[in-house]
C-alpha positions as CSV (number, residue, x, y, z in Angstrom):
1,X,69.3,37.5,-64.3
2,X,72.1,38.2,-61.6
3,X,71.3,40.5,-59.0
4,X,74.2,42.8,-57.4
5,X,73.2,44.5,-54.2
6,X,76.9,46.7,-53.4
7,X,76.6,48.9,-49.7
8,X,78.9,50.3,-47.3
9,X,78.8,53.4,-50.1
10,X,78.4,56.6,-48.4
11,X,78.4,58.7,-51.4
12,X,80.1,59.8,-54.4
13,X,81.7,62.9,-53.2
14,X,84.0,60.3,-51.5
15,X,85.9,60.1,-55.4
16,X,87.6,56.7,-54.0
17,X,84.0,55.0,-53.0
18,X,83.0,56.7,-56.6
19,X,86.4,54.9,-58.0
20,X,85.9,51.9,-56.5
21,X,81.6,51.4,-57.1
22,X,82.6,52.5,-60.6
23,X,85.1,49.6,-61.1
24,X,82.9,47.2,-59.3
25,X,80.6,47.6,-61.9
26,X,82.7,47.9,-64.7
27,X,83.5,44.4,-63.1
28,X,80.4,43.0,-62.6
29,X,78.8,44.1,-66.2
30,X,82.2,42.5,-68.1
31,X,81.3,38.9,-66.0
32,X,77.3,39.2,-66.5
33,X,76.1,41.3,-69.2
34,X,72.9,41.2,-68.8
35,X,72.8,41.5,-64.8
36,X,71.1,43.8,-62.4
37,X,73.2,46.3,-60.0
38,X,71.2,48.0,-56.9
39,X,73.5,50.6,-55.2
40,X,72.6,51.2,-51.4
41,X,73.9,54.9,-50.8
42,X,73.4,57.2,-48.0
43,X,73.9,60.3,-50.5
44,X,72.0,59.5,-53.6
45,X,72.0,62.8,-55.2
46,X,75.8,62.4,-55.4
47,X,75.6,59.5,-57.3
48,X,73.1,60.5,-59.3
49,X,75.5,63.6,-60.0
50,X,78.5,61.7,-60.8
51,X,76.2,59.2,-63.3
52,X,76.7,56.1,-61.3
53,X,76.3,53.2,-63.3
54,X,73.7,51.2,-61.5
55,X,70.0,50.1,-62.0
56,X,68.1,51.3,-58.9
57,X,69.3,53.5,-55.8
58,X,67.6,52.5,-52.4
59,X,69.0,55.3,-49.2
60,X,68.8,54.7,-45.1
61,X,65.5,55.8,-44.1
62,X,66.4,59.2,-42.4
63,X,63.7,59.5,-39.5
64,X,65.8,56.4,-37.6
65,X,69.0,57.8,-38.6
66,X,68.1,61.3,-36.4
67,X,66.8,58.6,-33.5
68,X,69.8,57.0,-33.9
69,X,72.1,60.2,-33.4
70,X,69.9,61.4,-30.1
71,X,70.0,56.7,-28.6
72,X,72.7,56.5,-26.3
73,X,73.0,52.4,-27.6
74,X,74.6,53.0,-30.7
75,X,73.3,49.8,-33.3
76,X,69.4,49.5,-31.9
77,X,68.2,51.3,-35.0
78,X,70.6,49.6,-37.6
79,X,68.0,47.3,-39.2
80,X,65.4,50.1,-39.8
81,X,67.8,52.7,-41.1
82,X,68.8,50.2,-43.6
83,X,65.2,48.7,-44.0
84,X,64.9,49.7,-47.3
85,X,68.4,47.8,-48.3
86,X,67.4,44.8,-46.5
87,X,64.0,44.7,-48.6
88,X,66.4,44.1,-52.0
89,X,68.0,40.7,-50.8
90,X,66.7,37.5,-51.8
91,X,68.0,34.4,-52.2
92,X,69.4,35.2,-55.6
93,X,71.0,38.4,-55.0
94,X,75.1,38.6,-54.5
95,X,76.1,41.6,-51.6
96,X,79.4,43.2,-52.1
97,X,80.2,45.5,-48.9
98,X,82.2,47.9,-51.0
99,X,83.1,50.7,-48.3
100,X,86.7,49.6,-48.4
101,X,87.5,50.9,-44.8
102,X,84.4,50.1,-42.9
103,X,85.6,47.1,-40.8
104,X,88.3,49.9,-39.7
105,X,86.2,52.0,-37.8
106,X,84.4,51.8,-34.8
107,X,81.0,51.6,-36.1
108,X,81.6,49.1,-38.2
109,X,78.8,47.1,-36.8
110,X,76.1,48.9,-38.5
111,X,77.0,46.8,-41.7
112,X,76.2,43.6,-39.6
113,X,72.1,44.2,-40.6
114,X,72.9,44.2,-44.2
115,X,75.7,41.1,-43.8
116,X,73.0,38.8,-41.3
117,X,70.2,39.7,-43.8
118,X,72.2,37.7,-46.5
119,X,73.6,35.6,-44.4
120,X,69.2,34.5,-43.5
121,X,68.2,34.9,-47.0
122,X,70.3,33.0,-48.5
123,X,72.6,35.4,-50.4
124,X,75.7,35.5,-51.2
125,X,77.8,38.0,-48.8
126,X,81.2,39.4,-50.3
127,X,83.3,42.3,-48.1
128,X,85.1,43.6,-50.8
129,X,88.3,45.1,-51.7
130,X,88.7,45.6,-48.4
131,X,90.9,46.6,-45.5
132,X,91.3,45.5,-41.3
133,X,93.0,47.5,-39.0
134,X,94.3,44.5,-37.5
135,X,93.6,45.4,-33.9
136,X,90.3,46.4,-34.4
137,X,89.7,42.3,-35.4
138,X,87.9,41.3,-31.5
139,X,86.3,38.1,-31.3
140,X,82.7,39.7,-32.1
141,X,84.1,41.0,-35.5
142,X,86.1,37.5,-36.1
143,X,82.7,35.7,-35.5
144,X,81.0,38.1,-38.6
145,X,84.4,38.0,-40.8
146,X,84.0,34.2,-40.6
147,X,80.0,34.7,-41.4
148,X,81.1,36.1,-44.7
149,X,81.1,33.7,-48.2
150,X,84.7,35.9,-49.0
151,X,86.3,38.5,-48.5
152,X,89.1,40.0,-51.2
153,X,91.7,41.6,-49.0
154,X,93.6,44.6,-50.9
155,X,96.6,44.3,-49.3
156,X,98.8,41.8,-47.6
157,X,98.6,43.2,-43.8
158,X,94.8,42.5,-44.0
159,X,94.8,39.3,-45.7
160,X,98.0,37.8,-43.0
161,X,96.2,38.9,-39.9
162,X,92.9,37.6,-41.1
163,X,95.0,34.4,-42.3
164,X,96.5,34.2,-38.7
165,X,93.4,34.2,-37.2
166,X,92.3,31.3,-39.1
167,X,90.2,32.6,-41.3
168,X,90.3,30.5,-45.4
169,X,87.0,33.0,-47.0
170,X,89.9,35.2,-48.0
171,X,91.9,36.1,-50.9
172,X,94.9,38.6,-51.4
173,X,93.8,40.9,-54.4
174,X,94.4,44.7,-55.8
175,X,91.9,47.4,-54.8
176,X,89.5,47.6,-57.7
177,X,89.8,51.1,-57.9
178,X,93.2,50.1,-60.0
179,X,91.4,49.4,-62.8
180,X,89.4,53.0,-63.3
181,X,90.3,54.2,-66.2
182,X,91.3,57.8,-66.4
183,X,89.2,60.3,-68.1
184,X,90.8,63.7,-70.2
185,X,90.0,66.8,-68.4
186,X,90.9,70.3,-68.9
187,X,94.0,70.7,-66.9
188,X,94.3,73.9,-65.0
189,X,96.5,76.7,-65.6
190,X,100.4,76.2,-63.7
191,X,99.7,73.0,-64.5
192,X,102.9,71.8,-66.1
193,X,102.2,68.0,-68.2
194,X,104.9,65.4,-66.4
195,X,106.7,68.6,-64.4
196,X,104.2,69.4,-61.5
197,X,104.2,67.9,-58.4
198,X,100.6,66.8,-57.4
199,X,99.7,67.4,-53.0
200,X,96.6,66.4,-51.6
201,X,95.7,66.7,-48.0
202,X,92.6,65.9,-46.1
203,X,91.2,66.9,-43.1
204,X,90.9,63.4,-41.8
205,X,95.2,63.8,-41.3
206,X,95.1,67.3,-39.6
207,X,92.6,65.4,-37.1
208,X,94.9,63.1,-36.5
209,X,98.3,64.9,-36.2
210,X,100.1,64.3,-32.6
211,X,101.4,68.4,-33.1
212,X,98.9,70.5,-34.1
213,X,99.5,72.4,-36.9
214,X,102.2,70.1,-38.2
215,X,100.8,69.1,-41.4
216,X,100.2,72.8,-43.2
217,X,103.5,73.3,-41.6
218,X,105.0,70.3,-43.0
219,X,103.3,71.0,-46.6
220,X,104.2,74.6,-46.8
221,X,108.2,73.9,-45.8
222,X,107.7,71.1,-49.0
223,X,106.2,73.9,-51.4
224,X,109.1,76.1,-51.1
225,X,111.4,73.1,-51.5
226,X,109.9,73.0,-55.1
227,X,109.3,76.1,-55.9
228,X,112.9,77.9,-54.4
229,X,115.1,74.2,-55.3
230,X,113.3,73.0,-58.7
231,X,112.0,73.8,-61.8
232,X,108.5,71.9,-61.0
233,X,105.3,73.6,-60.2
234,X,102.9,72.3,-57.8
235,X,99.1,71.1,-58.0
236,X,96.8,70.7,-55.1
237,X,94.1,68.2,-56.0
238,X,91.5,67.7,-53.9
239,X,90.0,64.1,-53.9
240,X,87.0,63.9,-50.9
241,X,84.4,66.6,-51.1
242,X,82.2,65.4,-48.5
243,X,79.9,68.6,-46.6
244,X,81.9,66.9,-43.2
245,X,85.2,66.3,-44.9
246,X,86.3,68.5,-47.0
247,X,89.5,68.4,-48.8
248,X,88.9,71.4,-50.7
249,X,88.9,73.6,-47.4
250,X,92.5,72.8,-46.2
251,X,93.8,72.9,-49.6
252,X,92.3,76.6,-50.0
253,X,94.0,77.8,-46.6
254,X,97.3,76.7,-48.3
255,X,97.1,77.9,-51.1
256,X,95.8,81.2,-50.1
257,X,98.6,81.9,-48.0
258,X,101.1,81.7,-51.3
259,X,102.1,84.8,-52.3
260,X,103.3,84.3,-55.4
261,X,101.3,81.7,-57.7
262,X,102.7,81.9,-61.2
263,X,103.9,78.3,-60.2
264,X,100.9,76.9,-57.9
265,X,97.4,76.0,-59.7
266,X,94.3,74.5,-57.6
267,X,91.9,72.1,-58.7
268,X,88.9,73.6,-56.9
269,X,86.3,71.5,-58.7
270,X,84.0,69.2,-57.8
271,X,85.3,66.5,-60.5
272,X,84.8,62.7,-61.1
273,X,87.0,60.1,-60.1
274,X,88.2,59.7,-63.3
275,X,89.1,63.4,-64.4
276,X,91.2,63.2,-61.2
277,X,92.7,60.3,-62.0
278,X,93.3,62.0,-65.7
279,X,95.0,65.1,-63.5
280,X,97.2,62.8,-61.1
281,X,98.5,60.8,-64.7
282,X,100.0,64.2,-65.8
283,X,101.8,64.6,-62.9
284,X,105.7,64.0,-62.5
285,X,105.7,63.2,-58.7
286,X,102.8,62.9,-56.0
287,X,102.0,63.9,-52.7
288,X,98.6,62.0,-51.1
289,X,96.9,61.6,-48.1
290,X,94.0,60.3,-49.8
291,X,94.4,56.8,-50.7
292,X,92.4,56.8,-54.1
293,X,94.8,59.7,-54.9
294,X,97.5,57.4,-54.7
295,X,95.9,54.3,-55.7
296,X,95.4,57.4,-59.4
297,X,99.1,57.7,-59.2
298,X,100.5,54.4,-59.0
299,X,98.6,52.9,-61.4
300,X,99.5,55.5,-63.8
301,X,103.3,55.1,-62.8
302,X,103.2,58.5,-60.9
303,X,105.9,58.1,-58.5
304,X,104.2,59.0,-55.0
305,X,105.1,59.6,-51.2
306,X,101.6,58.8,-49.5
307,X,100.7,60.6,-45.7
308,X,99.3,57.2,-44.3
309,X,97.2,56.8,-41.0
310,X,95.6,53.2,-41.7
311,X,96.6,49.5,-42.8
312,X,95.4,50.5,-46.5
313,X,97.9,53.2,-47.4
314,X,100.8,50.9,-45.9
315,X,99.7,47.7,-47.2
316,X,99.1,49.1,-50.4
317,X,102.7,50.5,-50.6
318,X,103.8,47.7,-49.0
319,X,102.4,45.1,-51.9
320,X,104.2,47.4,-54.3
321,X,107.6,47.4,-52.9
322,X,107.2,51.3,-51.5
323,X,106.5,51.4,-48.2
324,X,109.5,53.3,-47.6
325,X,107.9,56.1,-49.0
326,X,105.1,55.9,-46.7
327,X,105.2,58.8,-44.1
328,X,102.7,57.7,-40.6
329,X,101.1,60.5,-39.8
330,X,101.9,59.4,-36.3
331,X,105.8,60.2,-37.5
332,X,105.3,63.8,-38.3
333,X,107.3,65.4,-35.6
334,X,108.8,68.0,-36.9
335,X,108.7,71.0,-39.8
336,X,111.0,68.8,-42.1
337,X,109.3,65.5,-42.4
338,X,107.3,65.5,-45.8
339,X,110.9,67.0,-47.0
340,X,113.0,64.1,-45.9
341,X,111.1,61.6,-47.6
342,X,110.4,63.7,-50.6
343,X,113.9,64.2,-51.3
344,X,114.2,60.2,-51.5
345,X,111.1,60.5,-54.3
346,X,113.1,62.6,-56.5
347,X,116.5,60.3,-55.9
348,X,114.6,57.4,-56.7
349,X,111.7,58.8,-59.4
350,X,113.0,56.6,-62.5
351,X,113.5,53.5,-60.3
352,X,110.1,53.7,-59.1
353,X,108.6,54.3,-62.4
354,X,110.2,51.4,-63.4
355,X,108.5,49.3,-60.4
356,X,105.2,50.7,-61.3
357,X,105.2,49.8,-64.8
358,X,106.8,46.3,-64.3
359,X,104.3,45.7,-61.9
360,X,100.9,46.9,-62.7
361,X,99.5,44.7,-65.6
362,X,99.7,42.0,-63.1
363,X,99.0,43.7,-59.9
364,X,95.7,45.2,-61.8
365,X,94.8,41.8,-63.2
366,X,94.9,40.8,-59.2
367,X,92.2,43.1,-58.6
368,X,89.6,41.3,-61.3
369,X,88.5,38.9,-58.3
370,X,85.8,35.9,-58.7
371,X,82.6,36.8,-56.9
């Protein structure tokens, strides 16, 4: 029997990990039936709540993550917080890294235990579905790309600078969380089927904005545009519930600050992946920061302008023949922005839909990669 070990998951409140460990699977169980999927998760109660389809759960071991938050060396408890991970590998097990984003921050290292494990025991060790900021990619993180037995790049900027820097374990492939197939849910009241405009924003942007403020600014200028200039009503849609980032918490200051909401609705739910996905499908144009809430909307030929801070969200785009409907957060400098490029949605809405749907059977049959 084949053994899966996927990590690099830090809960299902993330609904894009959800999307994409859910896909994996969905993946995994089409190629081999009858094999066996561990899920190393540092929230498994979330998981458990959003009926991961997995075999057996195994979580950091919480007494070294607290001596890890007080060590001033960052890395020295890595191997014991993930001790009980590192206990599931054998020679027979295959590791997919399936955070997505983890070689993009800076503490990516921690994923080196799990990876070096593999590496000793024998396994096979996959970073999957993946993106690399390329200037994050020093000589220490070359040396453990290179360590790896592949890695599926989702989009094209990864998958050249890792090519440029001579790397051949790679492949250019789709994010997996394209394949997820939507699932019908109750659609809220406002909620107009292929006439609302869907907006999701996350903290993780407002941290990020060069002008503070800028983003609710931006968002609210946007809103009027639609409700004062079009017959569309709007939808903010959450997609990250995490207790540390919240989308649920910006979207609730914006939309308590409309007066009138006969036109707005608000998904405040805690939802799966798939409902969302079943929301963003109904929607005649979209608005994301979250990349899974785009990754919802293209694949279901949503046209979409995506707020991007990282390599994903323009890659992604890029791949697809959008990027100029990419807005860097880094770019918001004034009150208009969002408008600007939304403006070019609408001009362009059946000309994009007609990219989407020429594109996606074959840009989702990219991401079914070979382990």
């Amino acid at each position: 029997m084949k053994e899966f070990l996927l990590y690099g998951h830090g809960g299902a409140y993330n609904h894009g990990a959800e999307a994409i460990v859910k896909s994996t699977v969905d993946v995994i169980k089409k190629r081999y039936p009858d094999s066996k999927v561990i899920l190393s998760t540092h929230f498994k109660e979330q998981d458990i709540e959003f009926s991961m389809p997995v075999n057996e759960y195994c979580q950091r071991d919480m007494k070294y993550v607290e001596l890890d938050k007080n060590s001033l060396r960052k890395g020295n408890f890595d191997s014991l917080i993930y001790k009980p991970t590192l206990e599931q590998i054998n020679g027979n097990t295959v590791c997919l890294s399936v955070g997505g984003d983890n070689y993009c921050y800076d503490n990516w290292r921690k994923w080196k235990a799990i990876h070096e494990r593999a590496i000793q025991t024998g396994a096979r060790s996959i970073l999957w579905s993946c993106s690399i900021e390329p200037a994050m990619i020093d000589d220490e993180m070359l040396d453990v790309l290179k360590s790896h037995h592949l890695i599926t790049a989702r989009e094209s900027i990864t998958y050249n600078a890792l090519k440029d820097r001579g790397l051949d374990n790679i492949r250019l492939c789709s994010d997996v969380a394209f394949l997820l197939e939507p699932k019908e849910y109750t659609l809220p009241e406002n909620f107009l089927i292929g006439n609302t405009v869907g907006i999701n924003i996350s903290p993780l942007i407002v941290r990020r904005e060069k002008t503070e403020g800028i983003v609710v600014k931006n968002v609210e200028k946007l809103i009027n545009l639609v409700i004062n200039k079009t017959d569309m009503n709007i939808a903010l849609i959450p997609h990250v519930l995490m207790p540390m980032d919240n989308d649920l918490e910006i979207l609730e200051e914006i939309y308590n600050k409309i007066e009138n909401k006969k036109r707005i609705c608000f998904v405040n739910k805690n939802i799966s992946a798939a409902e969302y996905k079943y929301i963003i499908s109904n929607c005649r144009l979209g608005v994301f920061a979250r990349t899974h809430a785009s990754i919802a909307a293209y694949s279901t030929f949503v046209p979409t302008m995506v707020i991007g801070y990282s390599v994903k969200s323009k890659g992604i785009a890029k791949d697809l023949g959008l990027e100029d409907f990419v807005l860097p957060i880094d770019k918001l400098h004034n009150d208009y922005c969002m408008i600007s490029i939304f403006e070019e949605l609408i001009n362009n809405e059946q000309n994009i839909k007609k990219i989407l749907a020429d594109q996606m059977p074959s840009y989702k049959e990219r991401a079914m990669a070979d382990f």
